[in-house]
LUMKOLVEX-660991 format. One line per field, with one value per atom (N, C-alpha, C, O): residue in three letters; atom name; x, y, z. Coordinates in nm, 2 decimals, decimal comma. Example, Ala and Ser with C-alpha at 12.3 -4.5 7.8 and 13.67 -1.06 7.14 Angstrom:
! LUMKOLVEX-660991
code: (Ala / Ala / Ala / Ala / Ser / Ser / Ser / Ser) $
site: (N / CA / C / O / N / CA / C / O) $
east: (1,32 / 1,23 / 1,32 / 1,42 / 1,28 / 1,37 / 1,29 / 1,34) $
north: (-0,57 / -0,45 / -0,33 / -0,33 / -0,22 / -0,11 / 0,00 / 0,11) $
up: (0,78 / 0,78 / 0,78 / 0,85 / 0,71 / 0,71 / 0,79 / 0,80) $
This chain:
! LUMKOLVEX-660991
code: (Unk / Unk / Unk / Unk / Unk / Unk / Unk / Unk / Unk / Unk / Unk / Unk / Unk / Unk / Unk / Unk / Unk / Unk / Unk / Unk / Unk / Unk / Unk / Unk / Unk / Unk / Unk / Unk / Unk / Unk / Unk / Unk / Unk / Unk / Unk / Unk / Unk / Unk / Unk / Unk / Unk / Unk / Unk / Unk / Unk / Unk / Unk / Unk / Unk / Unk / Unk / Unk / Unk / Unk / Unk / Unk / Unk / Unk / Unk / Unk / Unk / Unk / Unk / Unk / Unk / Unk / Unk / Unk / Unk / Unk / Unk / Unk / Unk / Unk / Unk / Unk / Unk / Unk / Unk / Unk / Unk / Unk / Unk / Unk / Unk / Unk / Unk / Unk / Unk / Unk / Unk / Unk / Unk / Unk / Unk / Unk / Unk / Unk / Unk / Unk / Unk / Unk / Unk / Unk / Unk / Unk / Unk / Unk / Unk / Unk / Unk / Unk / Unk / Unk / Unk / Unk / Unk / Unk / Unk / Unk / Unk / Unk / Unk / Unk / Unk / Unk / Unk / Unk / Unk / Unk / Unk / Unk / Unk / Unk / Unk / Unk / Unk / Unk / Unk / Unk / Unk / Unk / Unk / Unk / Unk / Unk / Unk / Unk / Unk / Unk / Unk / Unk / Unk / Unk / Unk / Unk / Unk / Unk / Unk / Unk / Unk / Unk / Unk / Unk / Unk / Unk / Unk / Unk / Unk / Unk / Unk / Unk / Unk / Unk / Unk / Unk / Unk / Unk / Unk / Unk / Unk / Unk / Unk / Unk / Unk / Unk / Unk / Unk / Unk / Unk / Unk / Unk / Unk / Unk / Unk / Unk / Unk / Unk / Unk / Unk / Unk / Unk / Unk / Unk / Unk / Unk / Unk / Unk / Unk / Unk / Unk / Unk / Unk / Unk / Unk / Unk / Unk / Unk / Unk / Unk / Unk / Unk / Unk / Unk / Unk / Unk / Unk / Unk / Unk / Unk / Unk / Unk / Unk / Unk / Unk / Unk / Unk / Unk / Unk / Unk / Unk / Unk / Unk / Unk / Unk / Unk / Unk / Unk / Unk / Unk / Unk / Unk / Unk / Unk / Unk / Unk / Unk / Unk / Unk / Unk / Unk / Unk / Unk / Unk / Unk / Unk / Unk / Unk / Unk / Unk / Unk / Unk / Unk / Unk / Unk / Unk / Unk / Unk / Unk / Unk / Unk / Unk / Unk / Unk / Unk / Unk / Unk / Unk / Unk / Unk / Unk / Unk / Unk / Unk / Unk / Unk / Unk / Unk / Unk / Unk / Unk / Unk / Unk / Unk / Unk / Unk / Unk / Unk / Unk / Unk / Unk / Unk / Unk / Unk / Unk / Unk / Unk / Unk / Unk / Unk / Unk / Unk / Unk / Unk / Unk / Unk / Unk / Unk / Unk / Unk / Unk / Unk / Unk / Unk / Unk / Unk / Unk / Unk / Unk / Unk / Unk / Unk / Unk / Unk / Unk / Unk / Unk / Unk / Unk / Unk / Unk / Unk / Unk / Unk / Unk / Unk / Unk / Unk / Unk / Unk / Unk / Unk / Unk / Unk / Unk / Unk / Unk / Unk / Unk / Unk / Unk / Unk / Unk / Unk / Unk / Unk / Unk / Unk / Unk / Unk / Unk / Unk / Unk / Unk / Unk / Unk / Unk / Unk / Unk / Unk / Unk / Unk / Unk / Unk / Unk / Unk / Unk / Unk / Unk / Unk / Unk / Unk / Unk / Unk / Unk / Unk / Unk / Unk / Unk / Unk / Unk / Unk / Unk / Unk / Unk / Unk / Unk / Unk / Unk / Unk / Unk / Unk / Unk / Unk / Unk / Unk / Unk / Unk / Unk / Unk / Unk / Unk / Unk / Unk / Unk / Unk / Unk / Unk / Unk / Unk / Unk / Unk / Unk / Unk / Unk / Unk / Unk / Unk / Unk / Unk / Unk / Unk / Unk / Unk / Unk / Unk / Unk / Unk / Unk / Unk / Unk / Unk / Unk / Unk / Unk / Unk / Unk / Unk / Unk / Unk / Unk / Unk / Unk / Unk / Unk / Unk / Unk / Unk / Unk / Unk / Unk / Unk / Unk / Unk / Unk / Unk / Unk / Unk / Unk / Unk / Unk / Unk) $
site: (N / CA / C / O / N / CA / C / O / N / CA / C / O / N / CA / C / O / N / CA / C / O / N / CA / C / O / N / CA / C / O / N / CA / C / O / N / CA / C / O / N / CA / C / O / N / CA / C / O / N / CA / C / O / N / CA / C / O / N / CA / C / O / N / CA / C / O / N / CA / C / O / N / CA / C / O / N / CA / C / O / N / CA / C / O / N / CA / C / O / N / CA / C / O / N / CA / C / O / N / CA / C / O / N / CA / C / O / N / CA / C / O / N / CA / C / O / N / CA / C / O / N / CA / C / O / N / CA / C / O / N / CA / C / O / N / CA / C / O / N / CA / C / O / N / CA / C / O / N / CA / C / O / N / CA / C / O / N / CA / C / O / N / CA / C / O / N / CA / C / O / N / CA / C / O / N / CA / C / O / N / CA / C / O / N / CA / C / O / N / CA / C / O / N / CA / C / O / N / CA / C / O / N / CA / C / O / N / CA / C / O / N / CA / C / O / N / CA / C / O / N / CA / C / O / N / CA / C / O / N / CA / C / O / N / CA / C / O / N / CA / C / O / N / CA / C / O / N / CA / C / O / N / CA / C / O / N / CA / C / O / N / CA / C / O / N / CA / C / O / N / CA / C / O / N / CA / C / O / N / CA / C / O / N / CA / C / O / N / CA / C / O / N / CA / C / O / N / CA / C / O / N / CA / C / O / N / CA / C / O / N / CA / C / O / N / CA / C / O / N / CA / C / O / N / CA / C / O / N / CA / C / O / N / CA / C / O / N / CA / C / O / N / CA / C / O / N / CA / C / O / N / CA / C / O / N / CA / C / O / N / CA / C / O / N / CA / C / O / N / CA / C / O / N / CA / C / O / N / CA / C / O / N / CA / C / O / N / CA / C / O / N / CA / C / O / N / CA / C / O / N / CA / C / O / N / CA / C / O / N / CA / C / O / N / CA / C / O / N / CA / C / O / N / CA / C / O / N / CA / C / O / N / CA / C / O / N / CA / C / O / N / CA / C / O / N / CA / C / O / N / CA / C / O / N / CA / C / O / N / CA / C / O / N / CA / C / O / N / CA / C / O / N / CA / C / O / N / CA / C / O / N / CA / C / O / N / CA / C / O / N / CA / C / O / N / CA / C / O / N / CA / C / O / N / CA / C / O / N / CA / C / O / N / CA / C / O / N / CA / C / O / N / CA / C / O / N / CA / C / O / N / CA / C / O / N / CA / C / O / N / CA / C / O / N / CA / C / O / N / CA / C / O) $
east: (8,52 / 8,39 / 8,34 / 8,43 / 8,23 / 8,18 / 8,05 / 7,95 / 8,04 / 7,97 / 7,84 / 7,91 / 7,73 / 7,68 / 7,58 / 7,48 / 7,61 / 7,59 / 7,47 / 7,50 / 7,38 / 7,29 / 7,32 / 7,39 / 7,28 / 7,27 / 7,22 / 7,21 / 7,19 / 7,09 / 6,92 / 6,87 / 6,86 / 6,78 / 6,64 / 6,66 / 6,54 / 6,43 / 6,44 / 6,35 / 6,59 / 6,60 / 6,72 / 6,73 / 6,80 / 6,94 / 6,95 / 7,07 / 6,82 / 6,86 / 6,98 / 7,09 / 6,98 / 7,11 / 7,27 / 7,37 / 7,25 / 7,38 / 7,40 / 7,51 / 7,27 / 7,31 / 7,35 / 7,33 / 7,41 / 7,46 / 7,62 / 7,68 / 7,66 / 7,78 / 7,88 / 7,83 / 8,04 / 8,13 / 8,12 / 8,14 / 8,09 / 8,12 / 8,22 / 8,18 / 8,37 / 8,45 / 8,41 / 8,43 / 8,34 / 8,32 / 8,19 / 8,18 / 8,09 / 8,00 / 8,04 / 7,98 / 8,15 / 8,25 / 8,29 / 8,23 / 8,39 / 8,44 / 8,34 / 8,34 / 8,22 / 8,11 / 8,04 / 7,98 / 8,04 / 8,02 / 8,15 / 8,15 / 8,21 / 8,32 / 8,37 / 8,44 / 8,32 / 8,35 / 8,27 / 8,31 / 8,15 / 7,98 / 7,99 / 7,93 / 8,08 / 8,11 / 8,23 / 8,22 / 8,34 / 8,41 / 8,37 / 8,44 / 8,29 / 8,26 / 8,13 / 8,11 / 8,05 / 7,93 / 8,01 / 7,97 / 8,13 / 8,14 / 8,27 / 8,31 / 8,36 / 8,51 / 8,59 / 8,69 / 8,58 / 8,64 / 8,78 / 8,77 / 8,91 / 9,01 / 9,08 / 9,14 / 9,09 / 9,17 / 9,10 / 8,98 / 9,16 / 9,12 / 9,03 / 9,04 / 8,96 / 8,86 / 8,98 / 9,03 / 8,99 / 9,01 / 8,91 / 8,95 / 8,80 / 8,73 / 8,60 / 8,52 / 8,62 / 8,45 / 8,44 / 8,53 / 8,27 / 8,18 / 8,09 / 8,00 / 8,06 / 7,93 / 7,85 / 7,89 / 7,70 / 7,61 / 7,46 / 7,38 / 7,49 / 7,37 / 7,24 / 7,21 / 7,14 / 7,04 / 6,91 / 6,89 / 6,83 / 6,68 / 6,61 / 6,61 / 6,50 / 6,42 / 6,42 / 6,32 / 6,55 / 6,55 / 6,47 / 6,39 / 6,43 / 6,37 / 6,24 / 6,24 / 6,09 / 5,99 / 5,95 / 5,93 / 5,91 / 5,87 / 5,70 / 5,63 / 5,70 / 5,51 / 5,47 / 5,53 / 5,34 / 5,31 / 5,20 / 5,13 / 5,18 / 5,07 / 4,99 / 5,00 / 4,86 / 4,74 / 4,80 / 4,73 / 4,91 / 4,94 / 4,88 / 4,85 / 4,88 / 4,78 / 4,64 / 4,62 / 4,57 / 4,44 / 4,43 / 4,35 / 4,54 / 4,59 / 4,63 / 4,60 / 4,72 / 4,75 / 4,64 / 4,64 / 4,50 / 4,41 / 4,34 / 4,33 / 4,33 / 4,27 / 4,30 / 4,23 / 4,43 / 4,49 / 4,42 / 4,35 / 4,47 / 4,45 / 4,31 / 4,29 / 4,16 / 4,05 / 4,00 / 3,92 / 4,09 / 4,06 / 4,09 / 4,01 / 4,23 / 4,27 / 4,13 / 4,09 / 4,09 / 4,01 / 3,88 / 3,79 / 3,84 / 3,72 / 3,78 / 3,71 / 3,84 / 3,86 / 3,95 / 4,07 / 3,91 / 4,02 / 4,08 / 4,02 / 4,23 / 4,26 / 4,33 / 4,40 / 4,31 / 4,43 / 4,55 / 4,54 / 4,63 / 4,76 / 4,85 / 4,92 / 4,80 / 4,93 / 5,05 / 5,05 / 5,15 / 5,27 / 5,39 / 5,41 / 5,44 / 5,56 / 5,62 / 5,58 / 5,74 / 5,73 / 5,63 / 5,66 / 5,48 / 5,43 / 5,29 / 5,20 / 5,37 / 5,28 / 5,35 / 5,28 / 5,47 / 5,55 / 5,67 / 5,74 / 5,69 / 5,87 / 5,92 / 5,87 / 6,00 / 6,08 / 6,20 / 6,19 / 6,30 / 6,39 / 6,38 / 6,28 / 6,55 / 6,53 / 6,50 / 6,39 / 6,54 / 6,51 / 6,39 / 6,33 / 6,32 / 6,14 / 6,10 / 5,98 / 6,13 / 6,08 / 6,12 / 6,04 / 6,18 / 6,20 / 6,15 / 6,13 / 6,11 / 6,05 / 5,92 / 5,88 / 5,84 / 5,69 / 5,70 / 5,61 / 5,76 / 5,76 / 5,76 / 5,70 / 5,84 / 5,82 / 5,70 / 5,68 / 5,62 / 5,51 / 5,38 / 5,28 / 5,40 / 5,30 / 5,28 / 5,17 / 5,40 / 5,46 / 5,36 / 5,26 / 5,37 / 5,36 / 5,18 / 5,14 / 5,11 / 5,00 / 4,90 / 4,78 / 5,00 / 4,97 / 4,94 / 4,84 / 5,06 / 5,09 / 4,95 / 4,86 / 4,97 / 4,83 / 4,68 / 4,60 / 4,67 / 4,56 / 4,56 / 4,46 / 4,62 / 4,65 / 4,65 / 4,61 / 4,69 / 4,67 / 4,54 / 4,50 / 4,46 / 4,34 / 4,23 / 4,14 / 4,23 / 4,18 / 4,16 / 4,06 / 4,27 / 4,35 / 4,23 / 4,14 / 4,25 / 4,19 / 4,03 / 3,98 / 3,97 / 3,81 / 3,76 / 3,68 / 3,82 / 3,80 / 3,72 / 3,75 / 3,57 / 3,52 / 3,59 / 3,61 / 3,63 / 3,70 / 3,58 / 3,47 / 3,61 / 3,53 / 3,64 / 3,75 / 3,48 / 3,57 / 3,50 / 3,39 / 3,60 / 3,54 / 3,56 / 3,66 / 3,42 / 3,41 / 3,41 / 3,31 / 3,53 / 3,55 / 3,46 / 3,46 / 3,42 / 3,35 / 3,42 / 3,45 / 3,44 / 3,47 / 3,40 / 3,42) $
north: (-0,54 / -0,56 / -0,43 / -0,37 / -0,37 / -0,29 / -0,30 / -0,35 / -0,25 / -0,30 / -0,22 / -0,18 / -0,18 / -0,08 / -0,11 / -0,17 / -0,08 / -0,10 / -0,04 / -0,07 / 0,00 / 0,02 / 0,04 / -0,05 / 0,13 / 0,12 / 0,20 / 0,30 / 0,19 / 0,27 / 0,22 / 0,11 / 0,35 / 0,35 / 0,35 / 0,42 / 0,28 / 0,30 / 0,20 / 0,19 / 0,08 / 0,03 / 0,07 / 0,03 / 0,18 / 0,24 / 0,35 / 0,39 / 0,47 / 0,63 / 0,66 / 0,69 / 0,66 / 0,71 / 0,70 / 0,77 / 0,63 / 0,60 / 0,73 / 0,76 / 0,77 / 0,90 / 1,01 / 1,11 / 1,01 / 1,10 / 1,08 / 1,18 / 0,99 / 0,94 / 1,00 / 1,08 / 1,01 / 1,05 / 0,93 / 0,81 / 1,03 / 0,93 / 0,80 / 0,68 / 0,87 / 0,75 / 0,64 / 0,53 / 0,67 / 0,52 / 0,45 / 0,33 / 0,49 / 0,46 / 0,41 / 0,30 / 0,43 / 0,32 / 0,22 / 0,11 / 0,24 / 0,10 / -0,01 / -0,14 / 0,09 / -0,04 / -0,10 / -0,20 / -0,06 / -0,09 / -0,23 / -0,34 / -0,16 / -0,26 / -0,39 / -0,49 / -0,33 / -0,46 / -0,57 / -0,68 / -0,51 / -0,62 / -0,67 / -0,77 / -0,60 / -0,68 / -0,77 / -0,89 / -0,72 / -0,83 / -0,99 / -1,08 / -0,97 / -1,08 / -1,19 / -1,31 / -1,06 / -1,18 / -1,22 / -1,31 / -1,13 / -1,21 / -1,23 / -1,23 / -1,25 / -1,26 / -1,23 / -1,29 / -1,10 / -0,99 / -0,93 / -0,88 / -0,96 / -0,92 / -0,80 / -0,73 / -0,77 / -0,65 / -0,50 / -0,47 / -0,45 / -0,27 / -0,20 / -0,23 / -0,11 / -0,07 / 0,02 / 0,11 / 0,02 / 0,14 / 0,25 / 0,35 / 0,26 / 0,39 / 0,35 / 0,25 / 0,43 / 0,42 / 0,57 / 0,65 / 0,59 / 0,69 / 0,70 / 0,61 / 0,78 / 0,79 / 0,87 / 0,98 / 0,87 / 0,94 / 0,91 / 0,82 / 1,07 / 1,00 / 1,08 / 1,20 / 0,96 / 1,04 / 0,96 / 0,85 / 1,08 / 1,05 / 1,03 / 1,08 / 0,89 / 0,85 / 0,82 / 0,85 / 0,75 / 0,70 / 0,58 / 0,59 / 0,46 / 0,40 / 0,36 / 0,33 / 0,34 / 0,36 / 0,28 / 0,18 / 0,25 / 0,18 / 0,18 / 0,25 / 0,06 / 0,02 / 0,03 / 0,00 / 0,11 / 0,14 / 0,05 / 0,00 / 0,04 / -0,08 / -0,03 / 0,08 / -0,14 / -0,10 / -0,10 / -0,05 / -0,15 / -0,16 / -0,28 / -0,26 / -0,40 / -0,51 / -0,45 / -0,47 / -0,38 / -0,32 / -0,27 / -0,30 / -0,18 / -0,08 / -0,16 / -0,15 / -0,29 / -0,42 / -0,51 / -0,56 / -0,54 / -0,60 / -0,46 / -0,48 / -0,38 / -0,28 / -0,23 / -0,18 / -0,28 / -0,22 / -0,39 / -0,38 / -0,51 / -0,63 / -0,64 / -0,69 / -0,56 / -0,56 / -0,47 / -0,51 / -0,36 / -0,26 / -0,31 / -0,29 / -0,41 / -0,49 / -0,61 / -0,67 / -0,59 / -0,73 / -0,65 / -0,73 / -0,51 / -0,52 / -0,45 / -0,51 / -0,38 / -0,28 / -0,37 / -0,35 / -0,48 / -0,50 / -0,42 / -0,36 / -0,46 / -0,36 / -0,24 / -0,15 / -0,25 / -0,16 / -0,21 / -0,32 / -0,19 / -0,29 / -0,19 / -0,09 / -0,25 / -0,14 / -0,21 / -0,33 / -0,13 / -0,21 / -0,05 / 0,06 / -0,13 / -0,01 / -0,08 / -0,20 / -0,01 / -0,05 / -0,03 / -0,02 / 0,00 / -0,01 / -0,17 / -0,20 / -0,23 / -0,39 / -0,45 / -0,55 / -0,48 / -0,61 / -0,61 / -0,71 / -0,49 / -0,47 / -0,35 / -0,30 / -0,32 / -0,17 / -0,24 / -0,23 / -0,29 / -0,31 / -0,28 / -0,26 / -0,30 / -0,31 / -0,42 / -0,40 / -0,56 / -0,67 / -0,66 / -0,65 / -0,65 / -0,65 / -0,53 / -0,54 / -0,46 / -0,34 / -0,42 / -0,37 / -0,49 / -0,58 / -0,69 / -0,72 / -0,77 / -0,90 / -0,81 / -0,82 / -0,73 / -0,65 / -0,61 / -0,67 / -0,55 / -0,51 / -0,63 / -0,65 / -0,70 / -0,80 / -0,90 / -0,98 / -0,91 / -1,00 / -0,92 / -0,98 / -0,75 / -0,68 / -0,68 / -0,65 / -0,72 / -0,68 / -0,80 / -0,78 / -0,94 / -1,05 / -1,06 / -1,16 / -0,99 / -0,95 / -0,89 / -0,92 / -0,77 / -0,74 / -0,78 / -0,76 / -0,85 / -0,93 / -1,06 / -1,06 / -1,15 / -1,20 / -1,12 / -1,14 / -1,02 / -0,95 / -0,92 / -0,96 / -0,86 / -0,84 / -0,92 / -0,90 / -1,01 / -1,16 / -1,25 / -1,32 / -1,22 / -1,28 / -1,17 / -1,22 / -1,04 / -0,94 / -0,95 / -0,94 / -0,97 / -0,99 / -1,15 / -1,13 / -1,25 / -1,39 / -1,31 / -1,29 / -1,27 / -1,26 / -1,11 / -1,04 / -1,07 / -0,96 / -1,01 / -1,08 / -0,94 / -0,99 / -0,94 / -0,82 / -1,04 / -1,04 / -0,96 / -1,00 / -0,89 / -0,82 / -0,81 / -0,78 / -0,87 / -0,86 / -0,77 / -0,74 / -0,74 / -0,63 / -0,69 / -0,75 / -0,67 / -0,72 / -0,62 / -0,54 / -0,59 / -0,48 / -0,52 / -0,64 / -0,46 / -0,48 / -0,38 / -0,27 / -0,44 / -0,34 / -0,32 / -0,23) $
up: (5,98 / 6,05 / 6,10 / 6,17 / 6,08 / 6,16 / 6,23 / 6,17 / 6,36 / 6,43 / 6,51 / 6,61 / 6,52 / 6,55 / 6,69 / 6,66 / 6,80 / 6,90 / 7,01 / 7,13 / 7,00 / 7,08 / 7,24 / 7,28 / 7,34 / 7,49 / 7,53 / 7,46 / 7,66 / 7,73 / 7,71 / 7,73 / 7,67 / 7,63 / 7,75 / 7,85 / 7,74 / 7,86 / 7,97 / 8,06 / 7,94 / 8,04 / 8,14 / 8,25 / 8,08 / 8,12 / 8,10 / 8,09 / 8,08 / 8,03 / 8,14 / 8,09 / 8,26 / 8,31 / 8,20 / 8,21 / 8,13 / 8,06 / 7,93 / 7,87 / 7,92 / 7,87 / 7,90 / 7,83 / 7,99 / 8,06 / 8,10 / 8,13 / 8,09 / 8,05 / 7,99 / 7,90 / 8,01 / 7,88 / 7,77 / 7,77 / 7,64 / 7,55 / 7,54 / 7,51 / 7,57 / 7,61 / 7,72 / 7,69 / 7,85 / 7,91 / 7,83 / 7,86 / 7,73 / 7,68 / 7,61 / 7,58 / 7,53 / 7,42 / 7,52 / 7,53 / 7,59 / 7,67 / 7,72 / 7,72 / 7,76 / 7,85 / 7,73 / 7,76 / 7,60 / 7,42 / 7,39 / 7,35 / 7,43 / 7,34 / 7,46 / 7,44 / 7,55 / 7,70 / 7,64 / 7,60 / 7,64 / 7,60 / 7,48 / 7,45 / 7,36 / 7,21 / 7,26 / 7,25 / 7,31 / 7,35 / 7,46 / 7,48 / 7,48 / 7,61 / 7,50 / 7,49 / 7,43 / 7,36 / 7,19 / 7,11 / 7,17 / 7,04 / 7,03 / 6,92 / 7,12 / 7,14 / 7,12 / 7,14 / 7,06 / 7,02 / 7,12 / 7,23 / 7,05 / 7,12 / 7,05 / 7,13 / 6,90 / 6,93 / 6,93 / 6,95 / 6,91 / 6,92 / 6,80 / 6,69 / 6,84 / 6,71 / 6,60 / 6,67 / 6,56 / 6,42 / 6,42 / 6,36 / 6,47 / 6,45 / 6,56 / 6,55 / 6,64 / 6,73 / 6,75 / 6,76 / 6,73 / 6,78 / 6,84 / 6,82 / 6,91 / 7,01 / 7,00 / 7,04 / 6,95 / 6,89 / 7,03 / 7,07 / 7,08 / 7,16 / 7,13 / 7,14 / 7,10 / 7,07 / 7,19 / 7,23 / 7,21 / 7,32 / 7,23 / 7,12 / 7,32 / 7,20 / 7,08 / 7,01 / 7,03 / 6,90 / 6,91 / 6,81 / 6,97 / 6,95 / 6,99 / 7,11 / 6,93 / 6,99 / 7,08 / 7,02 / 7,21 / 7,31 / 7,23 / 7,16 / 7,31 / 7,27 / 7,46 / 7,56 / 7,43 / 7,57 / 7,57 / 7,48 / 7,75 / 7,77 / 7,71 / 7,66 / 7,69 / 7,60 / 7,42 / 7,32 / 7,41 / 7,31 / 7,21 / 7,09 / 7,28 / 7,24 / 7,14 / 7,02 / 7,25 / 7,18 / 7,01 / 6,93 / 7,01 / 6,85 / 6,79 / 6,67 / 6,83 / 6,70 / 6,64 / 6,53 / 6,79 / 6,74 / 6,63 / 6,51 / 6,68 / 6,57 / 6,42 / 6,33 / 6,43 / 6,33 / 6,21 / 6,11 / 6,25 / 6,23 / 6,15 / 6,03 / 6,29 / 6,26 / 6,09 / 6,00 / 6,11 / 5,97 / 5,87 / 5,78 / 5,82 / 5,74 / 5,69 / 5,59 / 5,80 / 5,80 / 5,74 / 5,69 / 5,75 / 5,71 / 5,64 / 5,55 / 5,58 / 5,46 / 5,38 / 5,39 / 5,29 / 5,20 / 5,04 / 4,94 / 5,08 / 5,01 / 5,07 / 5,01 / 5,25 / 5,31 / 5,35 / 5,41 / 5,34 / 5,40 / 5,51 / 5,50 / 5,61 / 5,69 / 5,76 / 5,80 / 5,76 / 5,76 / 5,82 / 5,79 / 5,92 / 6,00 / 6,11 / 6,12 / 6,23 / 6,32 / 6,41 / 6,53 / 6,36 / 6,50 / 6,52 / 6,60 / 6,35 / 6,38 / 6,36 / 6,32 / 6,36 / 6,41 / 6,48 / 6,49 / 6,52 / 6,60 / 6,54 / 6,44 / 6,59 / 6,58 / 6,53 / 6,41 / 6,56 / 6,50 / 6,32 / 6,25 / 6,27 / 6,15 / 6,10 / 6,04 / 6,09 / 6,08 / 6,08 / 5,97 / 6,20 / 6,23 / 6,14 / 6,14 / 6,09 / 6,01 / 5,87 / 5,79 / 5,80 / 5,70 / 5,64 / 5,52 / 5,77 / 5,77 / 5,74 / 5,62 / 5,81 / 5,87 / 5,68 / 5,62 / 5,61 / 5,48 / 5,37 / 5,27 / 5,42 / 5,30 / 5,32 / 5,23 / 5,44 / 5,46 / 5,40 / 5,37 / 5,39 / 5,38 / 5,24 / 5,19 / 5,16 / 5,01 / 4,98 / 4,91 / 5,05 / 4,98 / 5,02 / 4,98 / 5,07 / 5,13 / 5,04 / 5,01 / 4,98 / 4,87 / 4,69 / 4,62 / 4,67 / 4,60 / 4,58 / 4,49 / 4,67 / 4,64 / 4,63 / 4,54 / 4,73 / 4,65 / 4,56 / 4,51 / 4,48 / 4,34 / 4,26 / 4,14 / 4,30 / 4,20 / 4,19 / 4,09 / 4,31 / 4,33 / 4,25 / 4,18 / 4,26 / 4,19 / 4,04 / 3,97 / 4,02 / 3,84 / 3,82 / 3,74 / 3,88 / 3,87 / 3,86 / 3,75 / 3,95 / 3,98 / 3,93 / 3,99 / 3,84 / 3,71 / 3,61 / 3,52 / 3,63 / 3,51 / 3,35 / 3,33 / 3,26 / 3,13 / 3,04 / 3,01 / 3,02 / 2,90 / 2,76 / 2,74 / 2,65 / 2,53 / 2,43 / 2,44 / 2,33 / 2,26 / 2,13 / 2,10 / 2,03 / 1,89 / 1,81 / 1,82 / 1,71 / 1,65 / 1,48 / 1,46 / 1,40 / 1,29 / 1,21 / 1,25 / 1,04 / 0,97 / 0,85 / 0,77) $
């Protein structure tokens, strides 16, 4: 099993500052207690990085109706990232395959309401 753990961040930056080692234990405390985890890792690391993950700042509402609005009058644009449906990866997956399938019907409705031109060849 391997397991990739997340902490800190803009609810806990103090924890970057931390020894790697207690950042693993208060890691493997919180994996042991939510998934019941009793024995010992085989391999842990601690990678600390600022700002890996994007916070949405107030006023954020506004840029999703916006972004929403452009779709809506420019068809044919599709925008799709973590900054319209979640930052996670999951939410960055789900946001890609809804955009895929967004696509996909346009494309299909396009293909449908194409005027058919035929060509009569003579010899």
């Amino acid at each position: 099993m391997l397991l990739t753990v997340f902490a800190g961040g803009a609810r806990a930056p103090e924890l970057a500052k931390s020894e790697p080692n207690e950042i693993a234990a208060l890691c493997l405390a919180d994996v042991r207690e939510l998934l019941g985890i009793t024995g010992e890792p085989v391999f842990q690391d601690v990678l600390k990085m600022s700002k890996a993950i994007p916070q949405y700042n107030v006023g954020y509402a506004a840029f999703k109706a916006l972004a929403a609005d452009i779709e809506q009058r420019m068809p044919g644009v599709f925008l799709a990232g973590n900054y319209r449906g979640g930052i996670s990866v999951a939410d960055c997956i789900a946001g890609g395959k809804a955009a895929a399938q967004k696509v996909g019907t346009y494309l299909d409705h396009a293909r449908l309401h194409q005027p058919c031109l035929a060509t009569v060849s003579c010899s």
